[in-house]
N, C-alpha and C positions, 0 to 999 in steps of 0.2 A: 883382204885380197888387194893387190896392188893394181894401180891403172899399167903397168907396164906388161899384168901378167894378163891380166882382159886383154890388151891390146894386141898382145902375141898371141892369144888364142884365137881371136878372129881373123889373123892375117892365116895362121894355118885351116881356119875351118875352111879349106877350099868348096865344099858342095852348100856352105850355109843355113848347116843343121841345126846350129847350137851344140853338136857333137865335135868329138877330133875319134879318127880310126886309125891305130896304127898305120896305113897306107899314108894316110893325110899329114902325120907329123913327119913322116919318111920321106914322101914328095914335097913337103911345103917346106918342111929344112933343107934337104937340096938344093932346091928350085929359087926359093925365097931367103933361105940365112944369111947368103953374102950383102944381100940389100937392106935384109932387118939389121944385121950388122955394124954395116956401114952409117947406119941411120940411128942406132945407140937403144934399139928398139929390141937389140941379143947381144949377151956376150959374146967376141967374140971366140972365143975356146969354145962357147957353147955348138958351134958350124963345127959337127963333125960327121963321120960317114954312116952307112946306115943301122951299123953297129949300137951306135953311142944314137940315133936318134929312136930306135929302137928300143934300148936300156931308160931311157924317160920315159916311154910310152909305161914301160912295165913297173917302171917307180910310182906312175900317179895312177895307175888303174889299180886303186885299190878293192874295191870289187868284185876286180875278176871278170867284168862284162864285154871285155875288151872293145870298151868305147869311154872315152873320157870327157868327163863334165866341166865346167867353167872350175870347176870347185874344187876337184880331183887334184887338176891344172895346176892352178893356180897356187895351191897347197904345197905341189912340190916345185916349181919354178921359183915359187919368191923364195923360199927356204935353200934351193941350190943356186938361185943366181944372187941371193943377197938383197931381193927386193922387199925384203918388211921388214 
C-alpha cells in the first residue's frame, strides 16, 4: 500500500471512521479533488463527476458491503493511479 493512497483515503474519510461510503468518496472528490489535485496528492483526470467517482467506489468495494476499507482503497487506487 502506498503513503499517497493512505493519504487520500483519509482526506476523503470526511466523518473519521476509518471507513469511506459511497456519499464520502462522492463529496470529498467534488468538494476536495481540485485541491488534492493541485497539491499532487490526485491525478488529475482522476477529478471527475459523480459518475466516475461512483465507478471507484464500485471497483474497490470488493465485498459488496458497500463501505470501503484502507485496504479495499488502497488496492485499487495504487493500481489505477500508478502508485505501487
Amino acid at each position: 500500500m502506498s503513503e499517497k493512497a493512505r493519504k487520500l483515503f483519509e482526506a476523503l474519510d470526511l466523518d473519521h471512521n476509518g471507513t469511506l461510503t459511497r456519499a464520502e468518496v462522492i463529496i470529498a472528490l467534488r468538494t476536495k479533488g481540485p485541491s488534492l489535485a493541485a497539491s499532487g496528492d490526485l491525478p488529475f483526470w482522476a477529478v471527475g463527476d459523480e459518475n466516475a467517482s461512483s465507478a471507484l467506489f464500485d471497483a474497490a468495494d470488493q465485498n459488496g458491503d458497500e463501505e470501503l476499507t484502507l485496504e479495499e482503497f488502497a488496492a485499487v487506487v495504487d493500481r489505477r493511479f500508478g502508485w505501487s
